[in-house]
C-alpha positions, 0 to 999 in steps of 0.5 A, a space after each residue: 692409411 687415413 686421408 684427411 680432406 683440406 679446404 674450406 667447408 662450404 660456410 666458411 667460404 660464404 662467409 668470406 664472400 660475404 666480408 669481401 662483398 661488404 668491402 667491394 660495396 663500401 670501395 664502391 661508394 668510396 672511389 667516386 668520392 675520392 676521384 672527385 677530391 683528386 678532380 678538386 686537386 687538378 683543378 686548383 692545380 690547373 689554376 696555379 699554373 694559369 698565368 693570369 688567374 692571380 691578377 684576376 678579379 675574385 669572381 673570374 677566379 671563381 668562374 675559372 676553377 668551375 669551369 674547370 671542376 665542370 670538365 670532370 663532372 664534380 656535383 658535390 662542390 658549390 659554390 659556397 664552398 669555395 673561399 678565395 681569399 685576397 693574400 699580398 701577391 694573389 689569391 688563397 683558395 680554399 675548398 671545404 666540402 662534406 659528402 654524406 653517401 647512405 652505406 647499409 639502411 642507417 649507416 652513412 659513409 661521410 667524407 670531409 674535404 679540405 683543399 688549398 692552393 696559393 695563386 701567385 702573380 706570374 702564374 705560381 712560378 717560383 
């Protein structure tokens, strides 16, 4: 009776180690930019349900969604990348945002975000 062995050889599986190290390194890279987005999301979020942030100036408007974009350590997002927009029964706010993070020597890993929220008087209930 002949046996045959199974399994990976010794090259394959460090081949395999390989690809899922390049994955675990690129989700590295790309988990803390989506945590940021979704803290961008909360934050529009938080404002909408603040009953006094749409009869509230622009700039009080500005103010009170960094202060609460601070609480979650967002760097990425400045100022100029919030647009609050004055629409007939409040505000339009609008954040768009690029990250550009270095993956493997020339290769960058670029991240484009768009988020928007409607402030409407009474505290964007409906």
């Amino acid at each position: 009776m002949k046996r045959t062995q199974r399994g990976m050889t010794l090259i394959s599986f460090i081949i395999v180690l390989a690809v899922v190290g390049v994955f675990v390194y690129m989700g590295m890279k790309l988990i803390p930019m989506y945590s940021e987005y979704y803290a961008v999301k909360r934050a529009l979020a938080s404002l909408k349900a603040d009953p006094g942030a749409a009869n509230a100036s622009p700039a009080l408007v500005r103010d009170l969604f960094f202060r609460k974009l601070y609480v979650s350590y967002a760097d990425n997002v400045k100022r100029e990348h919030l647009k609050v927009e004055r629409r007939d029964a409040g505000y339009q706010l609008t954040v768009d945002y690029e990250i550009r993070k270095p993956l493997i020597y020339n290769l960058d890993i670029v991240g484009k975000f768009h988020a928007e929220e409607d402030l409407r008087r009474g505290g964007g209930l409906e």
